[in-house]
N, C-alpha and C positions, 0 to 999 in steps of 0.2 A: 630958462635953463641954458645955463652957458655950454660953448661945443670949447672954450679953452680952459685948459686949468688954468687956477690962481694959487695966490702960497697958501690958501687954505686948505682948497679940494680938486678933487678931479671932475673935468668937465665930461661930458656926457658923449663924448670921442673917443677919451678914455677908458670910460666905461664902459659903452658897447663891446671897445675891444677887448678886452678884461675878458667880461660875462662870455663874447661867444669864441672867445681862444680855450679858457677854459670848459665850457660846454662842447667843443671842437676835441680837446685833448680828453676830456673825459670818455669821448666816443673811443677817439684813434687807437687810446692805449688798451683798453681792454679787446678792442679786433684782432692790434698786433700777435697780443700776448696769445690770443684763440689760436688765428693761423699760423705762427710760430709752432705750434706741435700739430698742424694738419699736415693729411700724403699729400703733396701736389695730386691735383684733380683740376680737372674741369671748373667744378664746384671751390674748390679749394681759390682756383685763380682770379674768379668772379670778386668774392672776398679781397683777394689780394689786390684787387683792383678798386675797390673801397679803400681799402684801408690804405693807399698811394693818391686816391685822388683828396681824402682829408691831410694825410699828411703834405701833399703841395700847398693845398687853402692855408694851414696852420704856415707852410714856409712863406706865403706871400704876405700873407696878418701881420707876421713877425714884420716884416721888410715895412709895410705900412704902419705897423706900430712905432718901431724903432726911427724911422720918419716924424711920424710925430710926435716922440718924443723929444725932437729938435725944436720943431716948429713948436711944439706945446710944451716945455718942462715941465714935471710931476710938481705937485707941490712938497715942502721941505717936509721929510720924515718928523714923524710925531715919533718923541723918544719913550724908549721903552722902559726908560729910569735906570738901567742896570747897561754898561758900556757891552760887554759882552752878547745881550740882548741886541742892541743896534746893532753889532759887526753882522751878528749871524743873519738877522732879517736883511740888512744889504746883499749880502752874500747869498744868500737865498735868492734875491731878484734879481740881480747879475747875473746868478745859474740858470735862471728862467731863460732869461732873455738869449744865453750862450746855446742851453740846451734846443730851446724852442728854434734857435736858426741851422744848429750841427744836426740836429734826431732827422728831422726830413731831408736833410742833405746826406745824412749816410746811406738812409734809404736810398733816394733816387742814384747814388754810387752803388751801391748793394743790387738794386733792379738793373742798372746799367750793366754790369759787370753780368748776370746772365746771360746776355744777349740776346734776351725778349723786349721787343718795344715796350715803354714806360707808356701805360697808356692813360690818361686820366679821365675821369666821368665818362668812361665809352666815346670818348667823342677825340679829344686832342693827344698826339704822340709827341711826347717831351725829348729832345735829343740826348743821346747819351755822353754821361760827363764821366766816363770811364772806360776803361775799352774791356770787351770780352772776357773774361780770364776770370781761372777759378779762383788765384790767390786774390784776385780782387772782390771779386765775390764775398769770399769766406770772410776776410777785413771789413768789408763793408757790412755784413752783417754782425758780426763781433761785436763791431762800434754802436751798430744801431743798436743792437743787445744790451752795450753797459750803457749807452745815455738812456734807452729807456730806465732802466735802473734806476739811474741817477735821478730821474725825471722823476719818477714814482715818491725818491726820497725829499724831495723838492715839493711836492706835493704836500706830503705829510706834513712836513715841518709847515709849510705857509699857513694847511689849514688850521694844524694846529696851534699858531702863532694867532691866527687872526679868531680863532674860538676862545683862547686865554683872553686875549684882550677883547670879545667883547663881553663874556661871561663873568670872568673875574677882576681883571683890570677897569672894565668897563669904561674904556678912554675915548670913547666914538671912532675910531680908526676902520674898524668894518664899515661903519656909518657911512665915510668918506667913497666908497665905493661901489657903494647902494643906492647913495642920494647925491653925492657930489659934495656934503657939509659935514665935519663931524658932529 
């Protein structure tokens, strides 16, 4: 099992990150969305502190994804036969990859701008990359607010692009990211 891709498939580099960025995101976003309507508490913060110490992991995945996406290029898109179909699935994974490095970065502006220490996994204190203040605050969570969103819509569309193809299209393209072949 190869760790590089080729122009066929994705190597098993790829793939890890794939599987636990998405299993990572599957967690974060439903946390967010909970503590988004809890009272600040105690209880409330514990959470809050979850759901910042996945969102940094997810920022650093991205920074090492996007890395080796250099050192490892995807292999060339398998066409969707319809030009329309290819823009959107590019675009989709561009959004991924934008969303996936802005969503934990508004966060940690958004926890910054409280001016309560960023703390992550109980153990390390992140500097703040914003200063105190409520307009920033407010902005920073706004942002974090609509890229979730967006993030959610990104979701849908990919799975449901990749359930088309492998259900009715049946092209291998899910294949490729399961096993590394279509």
């Amino acid at each position: 099992m190869a760790a590089r891709n080729d122009p066929d498939g994705f190597g098993w580099v790829t793939r890890v990150l794939h599987w636990l960025m998405a299993l990572l995101v599957l967690m974060t976003l439903p946390l967010g969305l909970w503590i988004a309507n809890m009272e600040v508490s105690l209880a409330s913060l514990k959470y809050f502190g979850y759901h910042k110490s996945l969102g940094v992991t997810l920022l650093v995945l991205i920074l090492i994804r996007l890395t080796w996406h250099r050192i490892s290029p995807p292999p060339r898109p398998m066409s969707h036969g319809l030009a329309w179909q290819d823009r959107l699935a590019r675009t989709v994974h561009l959004s991924f990859y934008a969303l996936l490095f802005a969503m934990p970065l508004s966060g940690w502006i958004a926890s910054s701008a409280t001016g309560i220490d960023t703390v992550i996994f109980n153990r390390w204190t992140l500097p703040a990359i914003a200063p105190a203040s409520e307009t920033w605050e407010t902005l920073g969570f706004a942002l974090h607010g609509i890229l979730g969103r967006l993030l959610i819509l990104c979701i849908i569309l990919h799975v449901s692009g990749a359930l088309y193809r492998a259900l009715v299209a049946k092209d291998g393209s899910l294949n490729r990211m399961l096993t590394g072949k279509p």
